[in-house]
N, C-alpha and C positions, 0 to 999 in steps of 0.2 A: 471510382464511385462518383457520381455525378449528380449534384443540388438543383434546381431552379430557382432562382430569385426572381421576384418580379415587384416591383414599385408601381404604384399608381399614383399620377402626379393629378392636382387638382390646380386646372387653369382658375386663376385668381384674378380678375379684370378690375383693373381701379376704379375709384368711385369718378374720377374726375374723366377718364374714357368714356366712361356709362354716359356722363352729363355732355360728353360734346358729339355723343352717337359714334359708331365704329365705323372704321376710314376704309375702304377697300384695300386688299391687301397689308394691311399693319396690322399683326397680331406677335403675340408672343411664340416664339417657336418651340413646340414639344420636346423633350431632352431624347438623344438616342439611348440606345444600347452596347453594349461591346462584352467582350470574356479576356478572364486573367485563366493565366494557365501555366506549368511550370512544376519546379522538383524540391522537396526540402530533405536535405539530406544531411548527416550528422561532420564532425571534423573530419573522420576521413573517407568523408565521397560517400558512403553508405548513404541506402535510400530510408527513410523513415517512414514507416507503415503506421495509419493510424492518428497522424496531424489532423486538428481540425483549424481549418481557413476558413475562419470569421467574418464574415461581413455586416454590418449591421446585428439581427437576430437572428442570423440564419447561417449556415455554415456550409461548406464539403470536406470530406476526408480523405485526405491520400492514400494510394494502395499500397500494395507490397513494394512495390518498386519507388516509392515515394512521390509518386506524380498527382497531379490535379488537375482539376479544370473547373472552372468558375464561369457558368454563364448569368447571360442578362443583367448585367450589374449596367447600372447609369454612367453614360461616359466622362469625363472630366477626372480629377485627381481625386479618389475613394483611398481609404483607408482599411486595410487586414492586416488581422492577428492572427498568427501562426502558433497554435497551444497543442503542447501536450506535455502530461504529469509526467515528470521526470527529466524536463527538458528547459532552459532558460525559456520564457517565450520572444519573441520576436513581432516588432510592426512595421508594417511596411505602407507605403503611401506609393499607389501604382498610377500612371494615369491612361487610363480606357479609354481607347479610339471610338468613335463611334462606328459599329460596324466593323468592327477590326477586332484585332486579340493582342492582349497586350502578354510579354513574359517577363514571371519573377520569381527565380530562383534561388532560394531561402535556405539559412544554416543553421542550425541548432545547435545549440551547447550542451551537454549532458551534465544535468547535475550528481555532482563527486561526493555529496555530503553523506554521513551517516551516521547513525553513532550504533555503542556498546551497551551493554550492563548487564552488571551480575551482585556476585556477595559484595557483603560487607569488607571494606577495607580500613582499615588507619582509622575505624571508629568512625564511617559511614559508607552508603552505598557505593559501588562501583559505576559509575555514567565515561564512557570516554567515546571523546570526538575524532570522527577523521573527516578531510575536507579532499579528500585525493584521493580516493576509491578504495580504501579501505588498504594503504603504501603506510603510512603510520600513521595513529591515534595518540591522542593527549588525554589527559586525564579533566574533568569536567568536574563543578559543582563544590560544596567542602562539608563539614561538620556542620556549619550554621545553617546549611541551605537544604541538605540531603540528608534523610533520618540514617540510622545505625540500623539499616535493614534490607534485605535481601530484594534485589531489584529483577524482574520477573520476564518483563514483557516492554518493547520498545515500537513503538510507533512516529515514525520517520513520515513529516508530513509535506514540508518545503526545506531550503537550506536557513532557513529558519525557525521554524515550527516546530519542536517535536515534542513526543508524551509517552515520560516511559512509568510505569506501573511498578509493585512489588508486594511484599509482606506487609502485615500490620506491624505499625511503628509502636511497640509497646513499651517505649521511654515517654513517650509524649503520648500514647495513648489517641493515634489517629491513622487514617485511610491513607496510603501512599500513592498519590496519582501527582507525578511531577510531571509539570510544563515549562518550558521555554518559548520564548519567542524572539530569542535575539541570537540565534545559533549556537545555544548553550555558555553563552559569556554567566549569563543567569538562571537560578531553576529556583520554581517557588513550588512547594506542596498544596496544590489545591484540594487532596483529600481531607484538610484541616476542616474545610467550609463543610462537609459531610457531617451533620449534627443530627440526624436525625434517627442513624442507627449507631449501631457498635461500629468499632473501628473494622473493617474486613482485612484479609487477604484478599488480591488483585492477580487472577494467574496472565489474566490477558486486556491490552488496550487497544482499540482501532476508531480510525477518524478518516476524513475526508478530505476536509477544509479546514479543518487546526480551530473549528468553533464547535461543530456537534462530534460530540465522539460518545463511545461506550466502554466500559468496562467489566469485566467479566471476573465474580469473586472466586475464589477459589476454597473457601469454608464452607461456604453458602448458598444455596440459589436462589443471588440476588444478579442482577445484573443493571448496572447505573447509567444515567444516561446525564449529558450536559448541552445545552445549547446555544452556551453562551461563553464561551472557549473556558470552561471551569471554574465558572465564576460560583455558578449553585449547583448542584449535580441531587434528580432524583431518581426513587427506584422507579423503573420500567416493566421490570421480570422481577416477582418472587415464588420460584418455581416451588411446586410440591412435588417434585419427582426429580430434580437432580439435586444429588446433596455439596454439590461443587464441580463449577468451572474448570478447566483445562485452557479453554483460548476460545477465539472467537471471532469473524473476518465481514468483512463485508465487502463488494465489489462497486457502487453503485451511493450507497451513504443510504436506501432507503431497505434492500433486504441483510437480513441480517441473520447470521447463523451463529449459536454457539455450540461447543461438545464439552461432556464432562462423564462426572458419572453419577449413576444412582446411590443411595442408601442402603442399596443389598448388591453393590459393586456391576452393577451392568452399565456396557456403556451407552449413551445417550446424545440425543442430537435435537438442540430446541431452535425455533425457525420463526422469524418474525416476517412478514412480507410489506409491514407498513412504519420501518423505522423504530420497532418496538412497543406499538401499543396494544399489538394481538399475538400470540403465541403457539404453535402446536410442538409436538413430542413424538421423536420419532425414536424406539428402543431399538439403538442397532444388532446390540446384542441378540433379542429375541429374532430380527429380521434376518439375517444372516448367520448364526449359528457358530457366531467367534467370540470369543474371550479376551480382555484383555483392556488395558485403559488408554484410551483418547488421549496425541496428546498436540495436537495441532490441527489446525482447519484452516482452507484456503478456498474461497470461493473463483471460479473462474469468470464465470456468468450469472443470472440468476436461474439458470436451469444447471448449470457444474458446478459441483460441491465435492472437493478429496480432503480426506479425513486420515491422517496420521495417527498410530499409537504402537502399542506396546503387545506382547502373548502374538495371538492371534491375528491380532489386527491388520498390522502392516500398512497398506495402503489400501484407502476404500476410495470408489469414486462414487460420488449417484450423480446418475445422469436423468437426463430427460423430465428433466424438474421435478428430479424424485419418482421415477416410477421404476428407477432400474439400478441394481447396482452391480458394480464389476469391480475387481481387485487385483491392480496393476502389479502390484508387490506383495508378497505372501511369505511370511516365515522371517522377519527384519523385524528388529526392535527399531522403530522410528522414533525420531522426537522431535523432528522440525522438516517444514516445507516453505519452500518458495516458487509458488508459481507465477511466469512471467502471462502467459498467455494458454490457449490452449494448446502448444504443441511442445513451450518450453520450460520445464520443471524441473525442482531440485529437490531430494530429499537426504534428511543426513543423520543417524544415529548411534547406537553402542558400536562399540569397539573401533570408532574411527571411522564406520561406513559414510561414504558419500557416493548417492545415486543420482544419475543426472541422464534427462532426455532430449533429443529436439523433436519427439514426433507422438508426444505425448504419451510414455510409457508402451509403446509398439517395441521400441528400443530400447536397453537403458545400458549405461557405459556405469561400471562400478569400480571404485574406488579407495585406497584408505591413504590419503594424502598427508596425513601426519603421525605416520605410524614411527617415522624413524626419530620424532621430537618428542611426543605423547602417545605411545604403543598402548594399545586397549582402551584410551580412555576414549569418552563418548562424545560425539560433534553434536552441539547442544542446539543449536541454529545457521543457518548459514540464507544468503540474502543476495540478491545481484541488482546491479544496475538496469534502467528498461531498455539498455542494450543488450542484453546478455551476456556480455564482452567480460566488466568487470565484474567482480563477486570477493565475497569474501564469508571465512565458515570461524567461528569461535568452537574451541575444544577445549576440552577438561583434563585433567591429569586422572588417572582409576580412583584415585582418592576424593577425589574434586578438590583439595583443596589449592592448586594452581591451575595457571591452563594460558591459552595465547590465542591470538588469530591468523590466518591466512589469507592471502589476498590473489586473487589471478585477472591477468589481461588475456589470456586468450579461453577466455568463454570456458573454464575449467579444464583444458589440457593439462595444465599445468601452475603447481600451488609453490607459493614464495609465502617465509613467514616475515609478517606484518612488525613493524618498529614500537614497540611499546615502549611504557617507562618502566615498567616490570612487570613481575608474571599477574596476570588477576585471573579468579574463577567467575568466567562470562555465562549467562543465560542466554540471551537474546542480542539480536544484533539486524538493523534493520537500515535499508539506504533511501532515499527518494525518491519517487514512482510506483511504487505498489499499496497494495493495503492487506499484505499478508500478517 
C-alpha cells in the first residue's frame, strides 16, 4: 500500500539580504526528495502485515508480506516509527538520498503479556499474570487491593495497562472495575469512584488506550464510560430494552457494540456509532428466528460484527454494516470469541469445544484440547497473540469449581498445559493486541 507525502517548504530570506539587495546566483537551495522502503518482520523472519510507518502526520502500511515503500519524504536524516498494537514499537533514524531510495529493514517484538481472571480465591478475586504467552502465570493483586468477588471480564491493553471487571463487591458495597498500570505489580478499584448509582455487576470491559474505556453491566442496562483512565466514570447507555449486559467490543475506540438480553429473554444487540452518545437496538431474536442468550461479541471492522451465545445461537456474523446476517456456526453452545482479523478466529465453549479458523469460518478445524485434564467441562475464553502463533484457552472443571489454562506456539495444533500456582476457576483471559 502506498502514501504520498509532500512538504512544502517556505523560502525565508533574511532581513539583512533584503537590505543589501539579492546577489546573482546566491540563493538558498530548495531541499530534495528521496523514498525509504524496506520489510518489517517479526523474530522469526515472518513478514508483519499491517505496520504503520509514521513519518511526521502521515503514514504507509505494510502488506501481507510485510514490505513498504515510503515516498517524497525530504532528504537528509528523517526520523520513523514503526507501530502496531501488539507489537514493541520501534524508531528508526534513516538518511534519504536525495533522488535516491534509502533501505530499512525493521524488527518487531511481540508482546507476551497477558493476564487471567476468574472466582473468588483465599477471600478475593482471581487476577494472574503471564509475561511469556501464556508458558506460566502468577498470581496478581491480594485481599487489600482486590474485592471478595467474581472477576468477569479482562481487558489487556499494553504490557502495562490492563482493566479487568467483575461482580458487585457487596462487602464494601461498590462497582468492580480494576486497573493497573504498572503490569499488575498494583490494582486499584476505580468502580469505588462510581457514586452516583448502585453498585452494578460488570459482565464485560473494553478500552483502546488504557484512558477511555467502557464497561458493560450485567444487572442492568447501564453501560459506563471513562475518559480519563478511571478517574470518574459516567452513564452513557441506560437502555430500556436490555435488562443486562453479556460483553461488549469495540474495533476502533469510536463504534461500539454491545449484546445482552431483554426482560422477556430475547437476545439483543445495542450499537453506538459515536463512542457512545447515540444508541439503536437491534432484536436478534426477532431478526433471525433463534433462541438463546449472547454471550460474546467481537467486532472485526465497523461493518463485521460476530456474536457468540448459547440454544440457538452459535455463531452469528452481520455483515455489511448490518444489512446481512450469516451463521458460521450452528448448534454449539459458545461462550467466547477471539478474532484476530477477518480471516483468523477462534471460538471456544461447553464440553471442552474449541473452534478455530484461517479463512474466516469457510473452514473450521474443531477440537476438545483438554478433554484428557478437564473431560466436559467448558472453555470459558480463549485469546491469541496478533501473531496467531501463540494462544492460550482457560477451562473449568463440570463443576466450575477448578479449572487451568492452555497455552500453544503453533497457532493451535497443539495445546500444553500452562504452569499455575494452583487450580483457579477462570472467566476470561485476554493478551495484548486486540480489543475482543
Amino acid at each position: 500500500m502506498r502514501s504520498y507525502h509532500r512538504l512544502y517548504h517556505l523560502l525565508v530570506v533574511p532581513a539583512l539580504l533584503l537590505a543589501l539587495g539579492t546577489v546573482a546566483g546566491c540563493h538558498k537551495p530548495t531541499a530534495g526528495y528521496g523514498s525509504m522502503e524496506g520489510r518489517v518482520t517479526d523474530a522469526d523472519g515472518a513478514g508483519i502485515y499491517g505496520v504503520s510507518v509514521i513519518y511526521g502526520d502521515s503514514s504507509v502500511v505494510t502488506d501481507q508480506s510485510g514490505y513498504y515503500r515510503y515516498d517524497n519524504v525530504p532528504d537528509g536524516t528523517q526520523g520513523f516509527r514503526f507501530e502496531l498494537r501488539g507489537y514493541y514499537p520501534v524508531m528508526e533514524l534513516v538518511n534519504i538520498p536525495a533522488g535516491g531510495t534509502a533501505g530499512c529493514d525493521v524488527r518487531l517484538d511481540i508482546i507476551r503479556t497477558g493476564w487471567a481472571a476468574g472466582a473468588e480465591d483465599s477471600g478475593y478475586g482471581t487476577i494472574l499474570g503471564s509475561t511469556d504467552a501464556g508458558r506460566s502465570w502468577v498470581r496478581q493483586g491480594s485481599p487489600a487491593t482486590v474485592p471478595s468477588a467474581r472477576l468477569t471480564d479482562v481487558c489487556a491493553v499494553s504490557d502495562r495497562i490492563c482493566w479487568i471487571a467483575g461482580d458487585a463487591d457487596t462487602v464494601r458495597g461498590s462497582t468492580v472495575i480494576l486497573r493497573t498500570d504498572d503490569g499488575g505489580t498494583t490494582w486499584s478499584n476505580q468502580g469505588t469512584s462510581i457514586t452516583s448509582i448502585p453498585p452494578v455487576s460488570v459482565a464485560g470491559i473494553i478500552s483502546m488506550d488504557g484512558d477511555t474505556a467502557w464497561a458493560a453491566a450485567s444487572d442492568t442496562g447501564l453501560v459506563l464510560k471513562t475518559v480519563n483512565a478511571g478517574k470518574s466514570w459516567s452513564v452513557c447507555r441506560s437502555s430500556d430494552y436490555a435488562a443486562g449486559f453479556t460483553a461488549i467490543t469495540t474495533p476502533d475506540g469510536v463504534n461500539v457494540w454491545c449484546c445482552g438480553v431483554s426482560a422477556e429473554g430475547y437476545a439483543v444487540m445495542e450499537y453506538s456509532p459515536d463512542g457512545g452518545v447515540t444508541w439503536t437496538v437491534t432484536d436478534i431474536t426477532a431478526l433471525t428466528g433463534l433462541s438463546g442468550r449472547p454471550s460474546d461479541i467481537c467486532a472485526v471492522s465497523e461493518s463485521v460484527v460476530y456474536i457468540a451465545g448459547t440454544g440457538s445461537i452459535g455463531l452469528l456474523a452481520l455483515m455489511d454494516g448490518g444489512t446481512r446476517w450469516i451463521q458460521p456456526l450452528a448448534g454449539m453452545e459458545l461462550l467466547s470469541l477471539d478474532i484476530l482479523d477477518s480471516s483468523r478466529m477462534w471460538a471456544s465453549g461447553a464440553d471442552g469445544h474449541l473452534s478455530g479458523t484461517g479463512d474466516g469460518f469457510e473452514s473450521i478445524v474443531e477440537s476438545v484440547p483438554a478433554e484428557g485434564s478437564f473431560p466436559g467441562g467448558p472453555v470459558t475464553s480463549v485469546a491469541f497473540l496478533r501473531n496467531a502463533v501463540y494462544g492460550a484457552f482457560a477451562v473449568k472443571s463440570q463443576t466450575g469449581a477448578t479449572g487451568s489454562l492452555f497455552y500453544t506456539v503453533d497457532s493451535g495444533a497443539t495445546w500444553s498445559q500452562s504452569s499455575l500456582p494452583f487450580s483457579f476457576s477462570l472467566e476470561s483471559v485476554d493478551f495484548v493486541g486486540r480489543n475482543n
